[in-house]
C-alpha positions as CSV (number, residue, x, y, z in Angstrom):
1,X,12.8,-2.0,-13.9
2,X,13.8,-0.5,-10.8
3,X,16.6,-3.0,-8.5
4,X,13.7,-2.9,-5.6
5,X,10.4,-3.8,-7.1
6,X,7.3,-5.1,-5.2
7,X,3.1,-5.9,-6.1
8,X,0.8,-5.8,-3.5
9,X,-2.8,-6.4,-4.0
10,X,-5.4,-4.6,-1.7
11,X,-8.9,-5.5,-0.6
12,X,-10.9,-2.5,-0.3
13,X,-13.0,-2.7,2.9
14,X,-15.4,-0.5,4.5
15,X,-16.0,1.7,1.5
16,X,-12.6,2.3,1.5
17,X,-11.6,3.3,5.1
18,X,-9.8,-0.2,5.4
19,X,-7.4,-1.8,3.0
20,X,-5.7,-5.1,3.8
21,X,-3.2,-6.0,1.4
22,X,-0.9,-9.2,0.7
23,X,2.3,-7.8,-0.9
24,X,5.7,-9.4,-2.2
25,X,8.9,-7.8,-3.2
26,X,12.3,-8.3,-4.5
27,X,13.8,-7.8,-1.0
28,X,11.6,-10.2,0.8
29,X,12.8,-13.3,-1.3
30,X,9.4,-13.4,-2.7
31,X,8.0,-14.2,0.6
32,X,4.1,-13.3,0.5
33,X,3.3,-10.8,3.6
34,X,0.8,-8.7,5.0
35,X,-0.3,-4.9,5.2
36,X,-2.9,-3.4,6.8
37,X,-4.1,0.4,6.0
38,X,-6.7,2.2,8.2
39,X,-7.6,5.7,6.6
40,X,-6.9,8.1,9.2
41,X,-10.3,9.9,8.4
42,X,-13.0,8.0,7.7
43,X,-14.8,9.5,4.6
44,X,-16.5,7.1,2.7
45,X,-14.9,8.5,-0.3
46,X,-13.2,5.5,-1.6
47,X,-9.7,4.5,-0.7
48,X,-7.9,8.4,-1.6
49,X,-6.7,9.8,1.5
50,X,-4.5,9.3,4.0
51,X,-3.5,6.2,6.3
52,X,-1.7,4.6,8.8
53,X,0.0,1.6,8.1
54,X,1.6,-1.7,9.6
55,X,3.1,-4.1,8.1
56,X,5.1,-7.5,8.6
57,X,7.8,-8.9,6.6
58,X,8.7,-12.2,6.4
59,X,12.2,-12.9,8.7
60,X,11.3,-9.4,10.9
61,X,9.7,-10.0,14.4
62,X,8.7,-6.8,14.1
63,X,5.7,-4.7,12.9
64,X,6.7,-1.9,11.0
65,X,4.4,1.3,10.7
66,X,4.3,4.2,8.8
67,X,1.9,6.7,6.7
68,X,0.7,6.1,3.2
69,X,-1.2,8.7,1.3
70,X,-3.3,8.0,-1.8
71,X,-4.4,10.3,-4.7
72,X,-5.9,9.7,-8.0
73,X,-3.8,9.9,-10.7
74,X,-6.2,9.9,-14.0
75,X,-7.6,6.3,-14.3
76,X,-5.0,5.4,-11.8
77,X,-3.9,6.0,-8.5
78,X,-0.6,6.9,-7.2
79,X,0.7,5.4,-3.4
80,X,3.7,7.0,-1.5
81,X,4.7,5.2,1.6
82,X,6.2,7.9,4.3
83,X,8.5,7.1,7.3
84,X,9.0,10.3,9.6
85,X,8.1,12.3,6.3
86,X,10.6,11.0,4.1
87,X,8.9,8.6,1.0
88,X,10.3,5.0,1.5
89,X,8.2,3.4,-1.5
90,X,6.3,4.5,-4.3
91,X,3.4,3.2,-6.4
92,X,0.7,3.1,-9.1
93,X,-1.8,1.3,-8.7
94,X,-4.9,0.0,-10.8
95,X,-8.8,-1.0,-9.9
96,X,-9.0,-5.0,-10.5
97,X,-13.1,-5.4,-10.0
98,X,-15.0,-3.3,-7.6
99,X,-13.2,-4.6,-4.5
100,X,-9.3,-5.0,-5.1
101,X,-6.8,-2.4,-6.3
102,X,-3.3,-3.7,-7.4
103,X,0.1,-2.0,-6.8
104,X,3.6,-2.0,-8.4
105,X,6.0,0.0,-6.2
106,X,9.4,0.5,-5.8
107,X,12.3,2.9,-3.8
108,X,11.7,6.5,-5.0
């Protein structure tokens, strides 16, 4: 397993044009935060595309943005997280119902 390893678990919303997320990872000391996704075209086409992100972690004043891109990968789909066009976290993620997708992602 990779030394940086999160989950995050997504709630599909708005067929897919909004995802909001509660996520934990290795680096957060298990802290449970929050992400939000907001496809950057709205499609209706499920959640592959592309989106803008924020995001809080636990200990960080801040919100944190950047761009994740979704494609389908198979019976799976695969998440890259981009920061001024460089990858800062990749993903797989699986379908859990009709309404959730979860996500195992780490440092590329």
């Amino acid at each position: 397993m990779a030394k940086f390893h999160g989950i995050q678990i997504y709630e599909i919303l708005e067929n897919g044009n909004l995802l909001n997320a509660i996520y934990t990872n290795t680096g957060n000391n298990y802290d449970i935060d929050n992400e939000i996704a907001t496809k950057t075209k709205s499609l209706n086409n499920g959640i592959v595309g592309t989106y803008d992100v924020r995001y809080i972690e636990s200990g960080n004043p801040s919100v944190t943005d950047c761009i994740l891109e979704i494609s389908k990968k198979g019976q799976a789909y695969e998440f890259v997280w981009e920061k001024n066009g460089t990858p800062i976290w990749k993903g797989i993620g699986l379908m859990a119902g009709s309404n959730y997708v979860a996500v195992s992602y780490s440092h590329p």
